[in-house]
N, C-alpha and C positions, 0 to 999 in steps of 0.2 A: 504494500500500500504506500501509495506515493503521499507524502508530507507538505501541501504547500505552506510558505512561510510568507504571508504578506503585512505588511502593516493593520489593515484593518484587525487581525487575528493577534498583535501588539498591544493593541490600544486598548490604554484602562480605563475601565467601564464602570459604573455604578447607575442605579436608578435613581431617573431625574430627580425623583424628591430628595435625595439626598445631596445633588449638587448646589441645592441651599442652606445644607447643613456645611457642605463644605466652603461656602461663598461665607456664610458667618463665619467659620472660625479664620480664614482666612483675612478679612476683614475686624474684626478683633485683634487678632497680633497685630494685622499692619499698625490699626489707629491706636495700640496701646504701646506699641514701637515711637511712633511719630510723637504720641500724649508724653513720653518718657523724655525723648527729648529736650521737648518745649517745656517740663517742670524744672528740669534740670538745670537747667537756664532761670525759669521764673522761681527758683526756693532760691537762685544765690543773690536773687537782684535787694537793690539797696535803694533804690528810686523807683518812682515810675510806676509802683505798685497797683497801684486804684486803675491808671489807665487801661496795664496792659490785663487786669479781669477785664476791664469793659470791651477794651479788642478782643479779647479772647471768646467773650462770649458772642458779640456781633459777628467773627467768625463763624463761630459753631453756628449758631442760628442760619446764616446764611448758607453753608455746606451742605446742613444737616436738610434744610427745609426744602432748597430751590434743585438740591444736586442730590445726593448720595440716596434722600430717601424716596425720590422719583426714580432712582437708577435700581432698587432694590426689589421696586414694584414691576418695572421695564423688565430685567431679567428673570423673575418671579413668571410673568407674564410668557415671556419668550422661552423657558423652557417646559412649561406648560404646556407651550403650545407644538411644540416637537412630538412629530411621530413613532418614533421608536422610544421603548422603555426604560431602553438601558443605553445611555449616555457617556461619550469622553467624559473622564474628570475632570480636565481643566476647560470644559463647554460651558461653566458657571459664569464667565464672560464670553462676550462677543469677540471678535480680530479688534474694531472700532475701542472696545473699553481697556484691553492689554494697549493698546497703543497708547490712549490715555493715561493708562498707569504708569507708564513707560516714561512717558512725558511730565509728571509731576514728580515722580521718582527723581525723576534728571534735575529738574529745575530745584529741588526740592536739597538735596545734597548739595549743587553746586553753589546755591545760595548761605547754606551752612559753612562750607567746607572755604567760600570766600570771603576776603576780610572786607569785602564791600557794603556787606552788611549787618550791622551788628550785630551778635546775639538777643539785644535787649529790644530790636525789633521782629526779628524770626520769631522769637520763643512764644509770641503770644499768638501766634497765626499756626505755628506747630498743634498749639493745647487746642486749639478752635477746630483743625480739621482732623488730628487726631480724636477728639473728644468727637466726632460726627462721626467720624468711620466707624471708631466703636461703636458707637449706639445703632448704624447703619449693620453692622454687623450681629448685634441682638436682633433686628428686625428681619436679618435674613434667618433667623434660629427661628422667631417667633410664626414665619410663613410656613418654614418646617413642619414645625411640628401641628401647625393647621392644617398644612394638605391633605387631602380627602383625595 
């Protein structure tokens, strides 16, 4: 008996409901990665205090409201609505949403990683979109375990 070896018969697979269990927990690390940062920075500050809560929260609000938790429902949606039962695991985003992540990742480092911008201006925009990932990432948990 001949053995064909193709990619399709490669590819790891789980059912969909599950690739929003794995869309949360992947999204919880990230925005508890990025939340880590941005404290790290906001526990050493000695100024500035009051402001950068209220950036921090005008952040989140706006990530959490206009972005992440419209994107939660889009891909909730979009794997719903796929045909087959059993799914890639990394098909919990689209090609469009890794390029995005791809893209803040980058911008996101390079603006840490350069003395162009301080820390005591990143740190509260880190805590705002990390704190939205996260909570963007319960809501991927919470569609979980609703699926029917």
């Amino acid at each position: 008996m001949e053995m064909r070896l193709n990619m399709e018969n490669l590819t790891p697979r789980c059912y969909k409901k599950n690739l929003l269990l794995i869309a949360g927990i992947v999204w919880i690390l990230a925005g508890g990665m990025v939340l880590k940062l941005g404290l790290d920075v906001f526990l050493s500050l000695r100024s500035k205090v009051i402001i950068s809560i209220i950036v921090s929260i005008v952040i989140f609000y706006i990530f959490f409201n206009f972005i992440f938790k419209k994107l939660v429902n889009k891909h909730r949606d979009r794997i719903a609505d796929k045909d087959k039962e059993k799914l890639c695991i990394f098909s919990f985003f689209d090609t469009k949403s890794y390029i995005i992540m791809a893209v803040m990742m980058t911008l996101g480092i390079t603006i840490r990683e350069s003395s162009f911008v301080k820390p005591i201006y990143w740190s509260p925009v880190y805590i705002g979109i990390g704190s939205a990932l996260f909570l963007a990432g319960i809501l991927f948990i919470i569609q979980w375990k609703r699926w029917k």
